[in-house]
N, C-alpha and C positions, 0 to 999 in steps of 0.2 A: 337092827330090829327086823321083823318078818313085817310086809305088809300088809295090811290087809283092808279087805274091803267096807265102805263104813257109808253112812246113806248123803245124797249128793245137797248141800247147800245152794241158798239164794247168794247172790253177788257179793263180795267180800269188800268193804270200804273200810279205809281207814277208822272212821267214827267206830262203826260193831268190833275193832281191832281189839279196842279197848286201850289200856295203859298201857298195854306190851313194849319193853323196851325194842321197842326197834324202831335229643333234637333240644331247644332250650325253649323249656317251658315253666314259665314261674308259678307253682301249685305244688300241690304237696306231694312229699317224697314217698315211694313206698318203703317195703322193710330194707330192704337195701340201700335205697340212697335215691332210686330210677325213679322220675318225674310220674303222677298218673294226673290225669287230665280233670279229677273233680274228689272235692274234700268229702263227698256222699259214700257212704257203706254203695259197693259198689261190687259183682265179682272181678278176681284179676285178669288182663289179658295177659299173652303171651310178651307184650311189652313191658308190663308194670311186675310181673310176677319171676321173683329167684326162686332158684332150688326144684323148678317144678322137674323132673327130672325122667317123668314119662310124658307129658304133654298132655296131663290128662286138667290142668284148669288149676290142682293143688296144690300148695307149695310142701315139697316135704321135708322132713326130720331126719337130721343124719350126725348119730351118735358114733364117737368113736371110742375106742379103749386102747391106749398106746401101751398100758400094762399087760395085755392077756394074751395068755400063752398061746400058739398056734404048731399044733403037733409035736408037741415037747418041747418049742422052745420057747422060755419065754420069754417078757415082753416083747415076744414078736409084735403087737397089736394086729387090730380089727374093727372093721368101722360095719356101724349098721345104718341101713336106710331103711327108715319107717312111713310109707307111703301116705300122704294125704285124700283125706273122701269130703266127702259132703258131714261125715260122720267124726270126722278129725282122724288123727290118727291109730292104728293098731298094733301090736307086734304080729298080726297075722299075715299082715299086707306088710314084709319087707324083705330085705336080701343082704343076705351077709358078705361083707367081703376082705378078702385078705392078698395078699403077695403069695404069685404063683399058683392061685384056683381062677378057673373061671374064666382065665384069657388076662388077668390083672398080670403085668410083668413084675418079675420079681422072683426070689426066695424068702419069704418067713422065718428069718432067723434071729437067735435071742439079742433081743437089745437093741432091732428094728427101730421100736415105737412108732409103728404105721399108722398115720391117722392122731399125731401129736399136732397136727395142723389139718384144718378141712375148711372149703370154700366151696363154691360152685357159679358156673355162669357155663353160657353154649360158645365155645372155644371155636367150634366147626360151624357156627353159624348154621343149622340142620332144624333148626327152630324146637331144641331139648337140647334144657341142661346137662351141662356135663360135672362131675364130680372130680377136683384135685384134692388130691391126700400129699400131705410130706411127712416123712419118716425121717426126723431128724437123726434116730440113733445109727440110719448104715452106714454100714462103713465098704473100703474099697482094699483091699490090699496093695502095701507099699510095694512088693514086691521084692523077695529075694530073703527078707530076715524071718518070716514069718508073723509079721504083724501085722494090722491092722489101724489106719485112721478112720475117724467119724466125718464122715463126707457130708449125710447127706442123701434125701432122693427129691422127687416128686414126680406123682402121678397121677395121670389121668384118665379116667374110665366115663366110657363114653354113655350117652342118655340116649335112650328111643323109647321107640312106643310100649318095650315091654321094658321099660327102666334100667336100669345100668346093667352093661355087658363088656365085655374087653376092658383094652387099655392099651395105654401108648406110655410108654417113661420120658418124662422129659431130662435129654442130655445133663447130668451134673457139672455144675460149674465153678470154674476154681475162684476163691473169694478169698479177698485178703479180712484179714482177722481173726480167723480159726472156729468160727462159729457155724454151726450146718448149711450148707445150699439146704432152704426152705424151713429157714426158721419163721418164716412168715409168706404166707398166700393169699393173692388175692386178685379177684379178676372185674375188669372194668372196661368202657370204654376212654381210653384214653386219648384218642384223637378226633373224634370227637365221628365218626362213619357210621355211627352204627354198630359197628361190629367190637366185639368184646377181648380186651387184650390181656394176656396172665400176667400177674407180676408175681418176684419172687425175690425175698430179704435174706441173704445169707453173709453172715462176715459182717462185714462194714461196706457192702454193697448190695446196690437194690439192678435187677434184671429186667428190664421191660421186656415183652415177646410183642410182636410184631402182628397184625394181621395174617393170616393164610396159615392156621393151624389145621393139619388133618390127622384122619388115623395114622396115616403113613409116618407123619413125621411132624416135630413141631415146629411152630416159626422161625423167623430169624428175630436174634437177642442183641440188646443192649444194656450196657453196664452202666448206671450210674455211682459215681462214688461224690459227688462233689454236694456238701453240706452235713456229712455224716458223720456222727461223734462215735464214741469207743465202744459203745456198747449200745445198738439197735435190740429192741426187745419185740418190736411188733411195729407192727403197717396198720393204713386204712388207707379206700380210695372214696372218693364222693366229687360229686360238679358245686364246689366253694365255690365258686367264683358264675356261675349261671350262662358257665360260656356255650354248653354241651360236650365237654370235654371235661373228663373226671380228671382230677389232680390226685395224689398221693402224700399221706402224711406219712414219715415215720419217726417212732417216736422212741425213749430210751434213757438211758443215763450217761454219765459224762463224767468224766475227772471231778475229784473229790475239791481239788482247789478251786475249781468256779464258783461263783458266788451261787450257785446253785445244780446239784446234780442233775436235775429232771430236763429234758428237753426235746424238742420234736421239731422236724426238718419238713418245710412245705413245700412239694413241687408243683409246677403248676403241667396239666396234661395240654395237647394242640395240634395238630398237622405237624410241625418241625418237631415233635415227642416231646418228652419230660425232661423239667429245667428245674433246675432249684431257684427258687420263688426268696423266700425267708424264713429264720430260725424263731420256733417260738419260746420265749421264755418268760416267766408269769412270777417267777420268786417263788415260789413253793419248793419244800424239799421233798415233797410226794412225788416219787418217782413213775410215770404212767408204764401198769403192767399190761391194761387190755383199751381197746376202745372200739368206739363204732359211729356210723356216721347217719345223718335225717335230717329231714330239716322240720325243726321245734318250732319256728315261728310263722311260719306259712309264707315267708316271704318270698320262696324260689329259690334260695341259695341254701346248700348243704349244711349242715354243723354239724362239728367235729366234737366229741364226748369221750373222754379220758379219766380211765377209773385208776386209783390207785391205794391198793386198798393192802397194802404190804406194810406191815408194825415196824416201824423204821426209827423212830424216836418220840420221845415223852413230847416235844412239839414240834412244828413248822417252824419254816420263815416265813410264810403268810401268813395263816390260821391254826392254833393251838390244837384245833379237833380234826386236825388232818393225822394225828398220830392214831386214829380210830379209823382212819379212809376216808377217801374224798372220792370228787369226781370234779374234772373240771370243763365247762364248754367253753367251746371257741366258736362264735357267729362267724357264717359266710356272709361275704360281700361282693362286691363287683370285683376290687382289688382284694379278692382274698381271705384266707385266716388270718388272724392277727393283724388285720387292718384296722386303725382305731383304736387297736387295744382291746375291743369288745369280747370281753369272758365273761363267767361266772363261775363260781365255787358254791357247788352242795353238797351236805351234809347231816348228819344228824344230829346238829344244832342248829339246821336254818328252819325256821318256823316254818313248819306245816310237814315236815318230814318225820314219819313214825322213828318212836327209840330217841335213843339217846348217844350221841360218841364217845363209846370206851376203847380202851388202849387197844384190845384182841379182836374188834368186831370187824376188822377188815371189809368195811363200806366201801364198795367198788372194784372186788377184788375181777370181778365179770360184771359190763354192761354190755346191753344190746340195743337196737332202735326199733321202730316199730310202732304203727297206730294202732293200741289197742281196743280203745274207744270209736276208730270210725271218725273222728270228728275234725280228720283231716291234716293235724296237726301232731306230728311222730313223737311219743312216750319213750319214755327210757327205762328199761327193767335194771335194778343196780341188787346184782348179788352180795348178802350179806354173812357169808358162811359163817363166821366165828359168832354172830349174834347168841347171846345167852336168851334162852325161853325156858318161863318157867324155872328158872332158877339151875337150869342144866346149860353148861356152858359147848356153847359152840355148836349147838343146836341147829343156827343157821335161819336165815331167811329171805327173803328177796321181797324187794321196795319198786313200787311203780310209782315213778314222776310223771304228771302232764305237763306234755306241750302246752302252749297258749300262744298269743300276742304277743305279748312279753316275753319269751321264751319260755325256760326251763324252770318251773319255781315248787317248793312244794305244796303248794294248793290242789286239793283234792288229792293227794297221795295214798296210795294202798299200800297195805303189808299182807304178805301170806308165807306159812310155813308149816310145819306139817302138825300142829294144833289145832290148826284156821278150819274152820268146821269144813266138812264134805273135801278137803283134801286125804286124799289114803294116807294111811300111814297115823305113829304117830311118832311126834318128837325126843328123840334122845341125846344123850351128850355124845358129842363130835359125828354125830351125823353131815353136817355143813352144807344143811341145804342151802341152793341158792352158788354151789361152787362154780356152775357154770351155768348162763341163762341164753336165752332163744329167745326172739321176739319171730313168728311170722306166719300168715294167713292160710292152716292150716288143713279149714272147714271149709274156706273161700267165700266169706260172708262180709268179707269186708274191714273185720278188724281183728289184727291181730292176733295170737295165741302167744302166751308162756308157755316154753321148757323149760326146765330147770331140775338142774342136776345136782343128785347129796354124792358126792365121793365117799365120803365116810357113813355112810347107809349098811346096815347088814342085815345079810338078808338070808344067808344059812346060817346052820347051828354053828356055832364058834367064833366065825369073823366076824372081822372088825374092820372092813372097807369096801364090803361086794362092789360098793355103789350102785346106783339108781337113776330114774328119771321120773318124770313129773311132767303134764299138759295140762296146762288150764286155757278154758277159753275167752276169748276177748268178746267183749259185747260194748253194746252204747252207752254205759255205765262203768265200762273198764271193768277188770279178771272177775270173771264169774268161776265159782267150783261148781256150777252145774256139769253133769257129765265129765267130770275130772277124771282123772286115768293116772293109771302111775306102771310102769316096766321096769324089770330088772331084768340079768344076764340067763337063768332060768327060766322066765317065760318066754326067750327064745331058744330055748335047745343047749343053750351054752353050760357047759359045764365047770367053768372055770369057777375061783372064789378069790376073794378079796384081793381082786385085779382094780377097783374103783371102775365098774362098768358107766359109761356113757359120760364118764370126766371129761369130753371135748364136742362140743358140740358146734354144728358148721355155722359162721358168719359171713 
């Protein structure tokens, strides 16, 4: 569908939704995980705030498209950064970027996928974020036959005052398993100094880098391999344990004979590095595709939130409406995730949660964290691409849970999708809004902002994927469509079509 422009609504709550199926400091976390000092709408410093990436106070928005073609070839991908104001975001305030322009090392060649992975933290300690991309699809020549394997990249382009310029490659490392160096990115401090260390998931092993990253060159690495099952899907890091020292989950699937596929490996971070802690396992056959980490209950301690929202069978071994997608948390504690046993499982059968669990709505296929309310206690945005609206299927929409006391529950729950008044756009089948979502403080008011991405959006005459994106803002009453905004590949310059523009968005 073409977008367009339509007049801005008051604050969207569940109830107006209608029937629609769909250092160690114990306070609350920001969008990332980082400790801030008071549960009050507050602006970010340069402590509490990711992604800022000129230094100018905003956190910004950095869409990428691992589909689109760059100088004939295609899916080379391309990642965009959309700068944050006081104003929220624009596509006039951003910078495109790709392999081999601009000082990003590299060639642009088809099948790339630049930017299939995107994080950020300040690697050179320069006090600006810096931006990593992995490009799962390069590959390296084996040399001799003329072919080619899929290696593998990642990279880093550095953040200053005039926002991202250059870049540095970080070395490709060889990983047993056969799965890309940087099927997974992410950056933390893991020994707990202060200073922000890369990880990177490839194969059946996870890579810590070390303190002392420069332009010059990157740190020195270590390999973890020990607690990792056969097929790693994805990472997160967060301080579980309130040591000041982020740990690292990674999570994934496993041999068919176990009494359960799904499983996730916890390390704990610290001065002597990253150890494997313990294996979480919950009986669920929902396999975790994304996750993201905050802490829900104000208590100090991080928690881990795993969406899985992949149509996998008519039921669970837990929960029958996990064949519709779930999501599940794991509480931090002193000793840990999965100390206690303390989880929970939601859905859209647990009362207070918009919609209903049907087989194709892939509940949870994207979650993110983030206070979007201000009220100290981090929300969970859970992508519901395949939701039917309106009787058109896979329509798509995206579900805000509050934080609380209690943790995660669906009390006061919002739904928004592109019917939801004063959002652009409107709703059509296989649009799938909600494919991929953003939580983070965009306007720098204190709470929150939604992205949220339709892959299957279209937006010239003919296609049927341009893809898109979508900002709504976070206020004291959670997502407002005031001042809502929506972008596509077009209203920057980009000429490409049904590449699914801004299908990856940075966590």
């Amino acid at each position: 569908m073409r977008i367009r422009n339509v007049a801005i609504a008051t604050a969207v709550t569940a109830a107006a939704a209608g029937a629609i199926g769909i250092p160690v400091v114990h306070a609350a976390l920001s969008d990332d995980g980082r400790p801030v000092t008071s549960p009050s709408a507050q602006r970010p410093t340069a402590e509490t705030l990711r992604d800022d990436f000129n230094g100018d106070g905003y956190a910004d928005l950095v869409t990428t498209t691992p589909e689109a073609p760059v100088g004939g070839a295609a899916g080379a991908g391309q990642a965009v950064v959309v700068y944050g104001s006081a104003n929220g975001v624009s596509p006039s305030r951003s910078t495109t970027l790709t392999q081999g322009a601009g000082g990003v090392p590299g060639t642009a060649e088809a099948g790339d996928a630049f930017g299939a992975r995107v994080t950020g933290g300040d690697l050179d300690g320069d006090g600006y974020d810096d931006l990593v991309v992995a490009a799962t699809g390069e590959r390296a020549d084996d040399g001799g036959d003329g072919s080619d394997s899929v290696t593998g990249s990642v990279t880093v382009v550095w953040g200053g005052a005039h926002g991202l310029t250059g870049g540095t490659a970080v070395p490709t490392r060889a990983v047993p398993g056969g799965h890309p160096f940087g099927r997974d990115i992410a950056v933390a401090d893991l020994d707990g100094d202060g200073g922000e260390n890369l990880v990177v998931l490839g194969g059946a092993g996870l890579w810590t880098y070390d303190d002392g990253f420069t332009r010059a060159r990157p740190a020195a690495a270590t390999l973890v391999t020990d607690g990792l099952a056969e097929e790693p899907a994805g990472l997160a890091t967060g301080d579980f344990t309130g040591s000041g020292s982020s740990g690292v989950v990674v999570y994934g699937e496993q041999d068919a004979d176990e009494a359960s596929p799904a499983w996730a490996a916890v390390y704990t971070g610290g001065p002597d590095g990253v150890a494997h802690q313990r294996r979480l396992t919950d009986g669920t056959s929902a396999v975790p595709e994304t996750a993201a980490v905050g802490d829900l209950d104000k208590d100090g301690f991080a928690d881990l939130v795993t969406g899985a929202g992949t149509t996998c069978c008519p039921d669970s071994v837990d929960d029958p409406s996990a064949s519709g997608g779930q999501i599940t948390v794991y509480y931090g504690t002193e000793d840990g995730l999965g100390a206690g046993r303390r989880r929970a499982l939601l859905h859209q059968d647990t009362p207070g949660v918009p919609g209903a669990s049907e087989w194709v709505d892939h509940f949870g296929a994207a979650v993110s964290v983030g206070d979007a309310d201000a009220d100290g206690y981090a929300d969970v945005a859970v992508g519901v691409p395949g939701e039917e609206i309106g009787g058109r299927a896979a329509t798509g929409s995206v579900v805000l849970l509050k934080g609380s006391a209690r943790g995660l529950t669906g009390t006061g729950a919002q739904i928004v999708h592109q019917d939801t008044a004063g959002v652009p756009g409107t709703g059509e089948r296989k649009d799938h809004f909600g494919s991929a979502v953003r939580l983070a403080d965009t306007d720098a008011d204190g709470s929150s902002d939604l992205a949220a991405s339709a892959a299957g959006e279209d937006v010239t005459a003919r296609a049927t994927a341009d893809g898109a994106a979508w900002v709504l803002r976070g206020s004291a009453s959670g997502l407002t469509t005031k001042a809502a905004t929506s972008f596509s590949a077009p209203k920057l310059g980009l000429p490409y079509r049904d590449a699914a523009f801004a299908s990856v968005l940075n966590h």
